[in-house]
C-alpha positions as CSV (number, residue, x, y, z in Angstrom):
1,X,4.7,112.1,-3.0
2,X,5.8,111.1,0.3
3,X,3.1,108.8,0.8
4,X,3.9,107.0,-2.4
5,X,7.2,106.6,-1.6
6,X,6.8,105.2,2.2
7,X,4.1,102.7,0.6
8,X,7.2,101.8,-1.8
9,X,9.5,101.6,0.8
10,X,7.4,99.7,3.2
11,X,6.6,96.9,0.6
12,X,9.8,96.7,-0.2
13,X,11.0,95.6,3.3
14,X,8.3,93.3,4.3
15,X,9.0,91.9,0.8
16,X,12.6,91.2,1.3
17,X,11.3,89.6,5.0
18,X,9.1,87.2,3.4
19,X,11.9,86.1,0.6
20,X,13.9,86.1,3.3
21,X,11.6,83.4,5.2
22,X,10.7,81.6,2.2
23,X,11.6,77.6,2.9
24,X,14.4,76.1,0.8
25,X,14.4,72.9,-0.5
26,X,16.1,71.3,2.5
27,X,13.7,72.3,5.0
28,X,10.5,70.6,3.7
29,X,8.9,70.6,7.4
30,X,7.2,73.8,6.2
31,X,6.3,72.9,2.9
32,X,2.7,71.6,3.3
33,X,1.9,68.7,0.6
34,X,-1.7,67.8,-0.2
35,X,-1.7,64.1,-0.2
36,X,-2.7,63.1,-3.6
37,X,-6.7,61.7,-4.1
38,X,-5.2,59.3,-7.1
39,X,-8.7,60.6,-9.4
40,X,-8.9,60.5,-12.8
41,X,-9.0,63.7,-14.7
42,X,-11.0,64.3,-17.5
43,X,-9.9,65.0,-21.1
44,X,-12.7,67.4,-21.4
45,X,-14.2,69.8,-20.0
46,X,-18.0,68.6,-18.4
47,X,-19.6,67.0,-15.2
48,X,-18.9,63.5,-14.5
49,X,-19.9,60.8,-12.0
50,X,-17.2,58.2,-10.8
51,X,-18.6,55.6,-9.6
52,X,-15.8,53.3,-8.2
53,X,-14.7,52.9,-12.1
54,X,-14.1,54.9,-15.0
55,X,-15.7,58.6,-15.2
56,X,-19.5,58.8,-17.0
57,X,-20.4,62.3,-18.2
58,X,-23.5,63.6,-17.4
59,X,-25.9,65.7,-19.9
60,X,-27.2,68.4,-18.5
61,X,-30.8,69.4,-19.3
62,X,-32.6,72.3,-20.9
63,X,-34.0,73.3,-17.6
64,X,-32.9,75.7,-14.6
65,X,-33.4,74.5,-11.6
66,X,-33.1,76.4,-7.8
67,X,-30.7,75.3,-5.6
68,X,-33.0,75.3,-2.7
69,X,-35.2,72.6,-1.5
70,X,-38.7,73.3,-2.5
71,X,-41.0,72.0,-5.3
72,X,-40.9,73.4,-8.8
73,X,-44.4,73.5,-10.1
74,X,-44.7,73.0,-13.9
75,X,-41.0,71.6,-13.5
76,X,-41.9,68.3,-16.1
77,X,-39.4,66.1,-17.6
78,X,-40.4,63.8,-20.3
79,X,-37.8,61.4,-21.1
80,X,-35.9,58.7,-19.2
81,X,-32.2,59.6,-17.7
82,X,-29.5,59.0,-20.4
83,X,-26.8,58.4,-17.6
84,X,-27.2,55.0,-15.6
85,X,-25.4,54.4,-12.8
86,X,-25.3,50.9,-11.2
87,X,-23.4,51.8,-8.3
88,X,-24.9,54.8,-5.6
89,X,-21.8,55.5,-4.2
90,X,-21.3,58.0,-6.1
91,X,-18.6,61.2,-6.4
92,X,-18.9,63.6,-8.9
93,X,-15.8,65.6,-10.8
94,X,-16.8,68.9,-12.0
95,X,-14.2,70.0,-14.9
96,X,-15.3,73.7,-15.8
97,X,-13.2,76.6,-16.8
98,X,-15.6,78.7,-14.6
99,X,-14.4,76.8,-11.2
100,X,-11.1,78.3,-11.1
101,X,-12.9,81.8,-9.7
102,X,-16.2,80.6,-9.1
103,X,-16.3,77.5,-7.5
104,X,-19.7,76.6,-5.4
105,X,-19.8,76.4,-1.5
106,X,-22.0,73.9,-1.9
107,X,-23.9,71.5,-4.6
108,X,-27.2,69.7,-4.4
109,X,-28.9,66.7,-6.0
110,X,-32.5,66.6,-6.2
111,X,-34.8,63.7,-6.6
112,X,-36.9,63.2,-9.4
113,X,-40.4,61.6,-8.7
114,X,-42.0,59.6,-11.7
115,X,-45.7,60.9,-12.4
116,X,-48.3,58.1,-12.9
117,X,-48.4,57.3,-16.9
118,X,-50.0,59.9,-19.0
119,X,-51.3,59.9,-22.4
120,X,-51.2,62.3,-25.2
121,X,-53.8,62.2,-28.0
122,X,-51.9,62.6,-31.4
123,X,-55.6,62.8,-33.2
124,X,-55.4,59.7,-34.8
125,X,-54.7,57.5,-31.1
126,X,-53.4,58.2,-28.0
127,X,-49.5,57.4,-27.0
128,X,-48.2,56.9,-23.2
129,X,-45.7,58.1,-22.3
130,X,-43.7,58.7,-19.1
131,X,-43.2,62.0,-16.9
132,X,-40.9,63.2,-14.1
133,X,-41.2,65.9,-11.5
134,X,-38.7,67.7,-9.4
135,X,-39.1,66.3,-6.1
136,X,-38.5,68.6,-3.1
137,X,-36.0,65.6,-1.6
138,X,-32.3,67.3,-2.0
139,X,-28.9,66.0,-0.6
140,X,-26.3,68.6,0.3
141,X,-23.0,67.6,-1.0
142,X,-19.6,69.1,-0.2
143,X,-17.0,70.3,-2.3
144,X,-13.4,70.4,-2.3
145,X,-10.6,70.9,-4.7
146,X,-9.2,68.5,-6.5
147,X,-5.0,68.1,-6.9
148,X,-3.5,70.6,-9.0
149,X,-6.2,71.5,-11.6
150,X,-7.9,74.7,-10.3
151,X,-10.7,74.3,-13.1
152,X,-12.1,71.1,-11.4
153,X,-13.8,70.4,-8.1
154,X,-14.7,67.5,-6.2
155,X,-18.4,66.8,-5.2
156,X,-19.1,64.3,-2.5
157,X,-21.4,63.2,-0.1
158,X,-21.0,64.9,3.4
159,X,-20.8,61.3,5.1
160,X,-18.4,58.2,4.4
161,X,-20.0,55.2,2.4
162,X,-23.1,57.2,1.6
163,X,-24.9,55.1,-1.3
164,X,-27.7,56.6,-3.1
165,X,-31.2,54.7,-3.3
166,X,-32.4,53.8,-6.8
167,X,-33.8,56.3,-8.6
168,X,-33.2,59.6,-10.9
169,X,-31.6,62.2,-9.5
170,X,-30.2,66.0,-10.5
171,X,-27.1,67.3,-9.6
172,X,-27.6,70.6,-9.5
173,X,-24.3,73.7,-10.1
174,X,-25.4,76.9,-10.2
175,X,-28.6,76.5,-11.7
176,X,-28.1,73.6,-14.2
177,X,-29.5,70.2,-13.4
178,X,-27.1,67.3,-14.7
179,X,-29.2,64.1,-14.9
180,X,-28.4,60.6,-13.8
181,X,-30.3,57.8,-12.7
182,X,-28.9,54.9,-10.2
183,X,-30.8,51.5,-11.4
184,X,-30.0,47.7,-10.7
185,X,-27.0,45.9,-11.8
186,X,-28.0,43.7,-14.9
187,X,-27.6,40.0,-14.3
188,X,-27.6,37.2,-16.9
């Protein structure tokens, strides 16, 4: 019983010295303001790329994939990237309800490699089609929070102006792989 009450009564006064210390509107030199990043916050939750304009959301695919830089044998993907990206400078806004306690240290994006045409026989022909391989190429990107939403999370490059080369690419959080390709501007 005594313990409990000098645990009470020691709270209690280093309570009233931090309420006591708190800063008041007037002095703002120790309120410490995150300079706002100005990015656009999705509507939804998801994974999105922002590429310079307005956010694309990513699909992620029916496949887990390691962190870690290594090759995934049997790891085949059989359909084109639905996301194209013209531009590789690339940021990525993660918008998940599981960020708020669980945010990642770090995210990767892994290269996929396109395997040489194959062909399947349907019994009546055969059909080509294409097929993609996790590559053991990875980028470590960082991650920070982003202004005032503690759901969502900023993915970036680790250096300035970093573009990424053409090609298809995973980002990958915790285990799912978010596809997206960067391809050539279209010209007319």
């Amino acid at each position: 019983m005594i313990l409990v009450t000098y645990l009470v009564a020691e709270r209690g006064l280093h309570g009233d010295a931090i309420s006591n210390a708190a800063p008041t509107a007037d002095d703002s030199s120790l309120i410490s303001q995150r300079p706002s990043t100005g990015l656009p916050i999705p509507s939804n939750y998801g994974v999105y790329a922002l590429a310079g304009g307005p956010l694309t959301e990513l699909a992620a695919l029916p496949l887990k994939v390691p962190e870690r830089m290594r090759y995934i044998p049997g790891a085949i993907l059989s359909h084109r990237a639905a996301t194209k990206l013209t531009n590789g400078k690339l940021q990525f806004i993660v918008f998940r309800p599981d960020m708020v306690n669980d945010a990642p240290e770090k995210v990767s994006v892994r290269a996929v490699s396109k395997i040489a045409r194959t062909t399947q026989d349907a019994g009546d022909g055969s059909k080509e089609s294409e097929a993609w391989s996790i590559a053991e190429k990875s980028y470590q990107m960082k991650v920070a929070p982003a202004d005032g939403t503690p759901a969502m999370i900023l993915v970036r490059p680790p250096v300035a102006n970093f573009s990424f080369p053409l090609g298809r690419y995973l980002l990958v959080l915790k285990s799912t792989a978010y596809d997206f390709a960067v391809v050539e501007p279209v010209t007319e």
